[in-house]
Phi, psi and omega in degrees: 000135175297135179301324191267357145272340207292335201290295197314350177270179180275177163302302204293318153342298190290333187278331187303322184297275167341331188269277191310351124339284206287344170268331161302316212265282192321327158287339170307324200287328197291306180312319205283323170272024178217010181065032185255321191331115156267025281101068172308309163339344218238011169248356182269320185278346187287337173295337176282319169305309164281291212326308188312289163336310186260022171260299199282320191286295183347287178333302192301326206260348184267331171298310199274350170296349193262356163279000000 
């Protein structure tokens, strides 16, 4: 997912985004130990994807403390 849609969602989106991530990759992970994956490829980008997610919530929360 692009950073710069991802800047246009709310906190609350970005968290909803994040939950649903993090239950994709655990069925990835699941898949992966039982020989099903069809796209391996696709657990490095849902980890690149929360990294983004917990950089912009990061981001949003060191901004409004320094207001």
């Amino acid at each position: 997912m692009k950073p710069e849609k991802l800047r246009e969602m709310t906190d609350a989106d970005l968290l909803q985004q994040e939950k649903e991530l993090k239950a994709e990759l655990f069925n990835l992970r699941f898949q992966t130990v039982t020989g099903q994956i069809a796209n391996p490829n696709r657990i490095a980008e849902c980890r690149k994807d929360i990294a983004r997610i917990k950089t912009i919530l990061r981001q949003r929360e060191m901004a409004a403390d320094a207001e």
